[in-house]
C-alpha positions in Angstrom: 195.0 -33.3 105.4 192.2 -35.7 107.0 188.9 -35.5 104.9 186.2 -36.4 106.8 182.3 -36.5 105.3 179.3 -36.1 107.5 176.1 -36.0 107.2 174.3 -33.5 109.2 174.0 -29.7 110.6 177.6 -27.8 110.2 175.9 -25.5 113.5 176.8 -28.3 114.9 179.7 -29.6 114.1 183.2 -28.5 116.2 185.8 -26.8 114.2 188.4 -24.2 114.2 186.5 -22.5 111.5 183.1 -23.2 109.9 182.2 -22.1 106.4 179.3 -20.1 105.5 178.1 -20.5 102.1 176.9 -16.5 102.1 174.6 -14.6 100.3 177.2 -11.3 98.9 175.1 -9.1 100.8 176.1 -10.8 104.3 173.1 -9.9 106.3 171.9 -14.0 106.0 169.6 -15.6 103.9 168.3 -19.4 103.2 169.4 -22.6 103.7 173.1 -23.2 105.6 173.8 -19.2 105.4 170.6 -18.6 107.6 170.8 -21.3 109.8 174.5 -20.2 110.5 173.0 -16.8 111.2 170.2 -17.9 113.6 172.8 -19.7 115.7 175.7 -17.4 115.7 173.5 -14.6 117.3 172.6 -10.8 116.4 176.3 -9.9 117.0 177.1 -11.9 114.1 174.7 -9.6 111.5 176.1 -6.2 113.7 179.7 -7.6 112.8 178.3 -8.2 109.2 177.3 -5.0 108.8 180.0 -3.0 110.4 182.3 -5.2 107.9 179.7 -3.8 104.7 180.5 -0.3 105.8 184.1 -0.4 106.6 185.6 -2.8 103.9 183.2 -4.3 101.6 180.7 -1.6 100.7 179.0 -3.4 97.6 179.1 -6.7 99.4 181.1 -10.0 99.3 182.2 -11.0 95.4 181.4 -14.2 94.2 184.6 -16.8 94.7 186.1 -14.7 97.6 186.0 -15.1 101.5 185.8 -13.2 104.2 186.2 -14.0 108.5 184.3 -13.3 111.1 184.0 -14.3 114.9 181.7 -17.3 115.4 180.3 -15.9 118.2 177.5 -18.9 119.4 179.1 -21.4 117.0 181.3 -23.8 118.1 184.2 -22.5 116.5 186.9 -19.8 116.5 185.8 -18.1 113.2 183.3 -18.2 110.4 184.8 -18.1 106.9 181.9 -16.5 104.6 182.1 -17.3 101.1 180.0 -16.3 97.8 179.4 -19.4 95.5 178.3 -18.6 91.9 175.0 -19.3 90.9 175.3 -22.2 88.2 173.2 -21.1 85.1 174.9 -18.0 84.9 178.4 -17.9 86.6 182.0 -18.7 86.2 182.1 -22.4 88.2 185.9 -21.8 88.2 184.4 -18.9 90.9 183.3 -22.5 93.2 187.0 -23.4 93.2 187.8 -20.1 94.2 185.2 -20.4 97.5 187.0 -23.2 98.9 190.8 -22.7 97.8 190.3 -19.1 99.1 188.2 -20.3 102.3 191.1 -23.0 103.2 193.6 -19.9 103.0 191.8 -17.5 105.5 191.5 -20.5 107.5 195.6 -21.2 107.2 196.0 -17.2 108.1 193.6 -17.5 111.2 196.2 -20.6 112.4 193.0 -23.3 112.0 193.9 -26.7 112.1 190.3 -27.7 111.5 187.6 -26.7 109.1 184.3 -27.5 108.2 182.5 -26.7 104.9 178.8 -27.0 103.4 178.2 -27.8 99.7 178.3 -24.6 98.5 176.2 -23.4 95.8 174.5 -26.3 95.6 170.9 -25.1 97.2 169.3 -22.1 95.7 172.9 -21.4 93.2 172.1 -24.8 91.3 175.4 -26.2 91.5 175.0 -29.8 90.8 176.3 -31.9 93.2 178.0 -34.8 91.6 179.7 -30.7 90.3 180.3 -29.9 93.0 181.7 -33.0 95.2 184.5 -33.3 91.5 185.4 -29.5 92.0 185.9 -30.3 96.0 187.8 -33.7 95.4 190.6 -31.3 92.7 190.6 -28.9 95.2 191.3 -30.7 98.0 193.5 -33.5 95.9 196.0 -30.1 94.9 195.8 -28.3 98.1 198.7 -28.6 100.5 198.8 -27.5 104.0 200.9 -27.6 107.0 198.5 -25.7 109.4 195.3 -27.5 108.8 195.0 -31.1 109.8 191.2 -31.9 109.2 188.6 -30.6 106.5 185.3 -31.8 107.3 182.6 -31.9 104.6 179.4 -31.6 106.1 176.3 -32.8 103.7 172.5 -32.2 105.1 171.3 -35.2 102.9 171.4 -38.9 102.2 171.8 -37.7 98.5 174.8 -35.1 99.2 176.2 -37.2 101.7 176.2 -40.4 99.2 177.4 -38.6 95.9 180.1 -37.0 98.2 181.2 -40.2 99.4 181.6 -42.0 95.9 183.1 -39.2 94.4 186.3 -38.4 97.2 186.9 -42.0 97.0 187.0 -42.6 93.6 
């Protein structure tokens, strides 16, 4: 697999399947989860909550995923994915986001995915964490679907810590 780093909005960045680092609840929230929200479109909350009453009636657990369409997005699907919260959580449960998002995202037959830093906003995560747990993951991951994973950072910082650490 191709690892690409970016810096800027994952609304706008073209891929088979964008990640959504999602509040459990899936109705949207801050930070990338809202924005992906505000640009998908109200069909994407109607799909969220037809998905809370047929199959995940106490909301998305922390470490799994979950697809939906991307509707205004420019990809095929949305991969939504709970990240723990750092002062009180498993971080194993971070691993689990993307190991279990690049899986749905094999299923769906995507050759190309993009994901945020999740759990590093309003979760805590650190993100020199975060970019080491990303770097194992992706180092131990193999795939003969997906081509391209494309980490999208919304900061100089991210974007630089990101950088040093997948090159190291």
């Amino acid at each position: 697999m191709k690892i690409i780093i970016l810096k800027g909005d994952i609304t706008k960045v073209k891929a088979d399947a964008i990640v959504n680092a999602a509040h459990h609840t899936l109705m949207g929230g801050g930070g990338v989860d809202g924005a992906i929200h505000r640009t998908a479109g109200s069909e994407l909350i109607e799909e969220c909550i037809q998905l809370r009453k047929d199959k995940l009636p106490d909301g998305l657990k922390t470490g799994e995923a979950v697809v939906t369409k991307a509707y205004n997005l420019p990809a095929k699907i949305i991969i939504h994915t709970v990240g723990p919260r750092f002062y009180s959580d498993n971080l194993d449960l971070l691993k689990n986001c993307y190991i279990n998002s690049l899986k749905l995202a094999e299923d769906n037959a995507c050759k190309t995915i993009a994901f945020p830093a999740i759990a590093t906003g309003a979760y805590g995560t650190p993100i020199e964490k975060s970019a080491e747990i990303v770097k194992d993951v992706l180092d131990n991951y193999k795939s003969n679907i997906i081509k391209e994973v494309i980490l999208v950072l919304y900061s100089d910082e991210y974007f630089n810590v990101y950088n040093r650490v997948l090159k190291e």
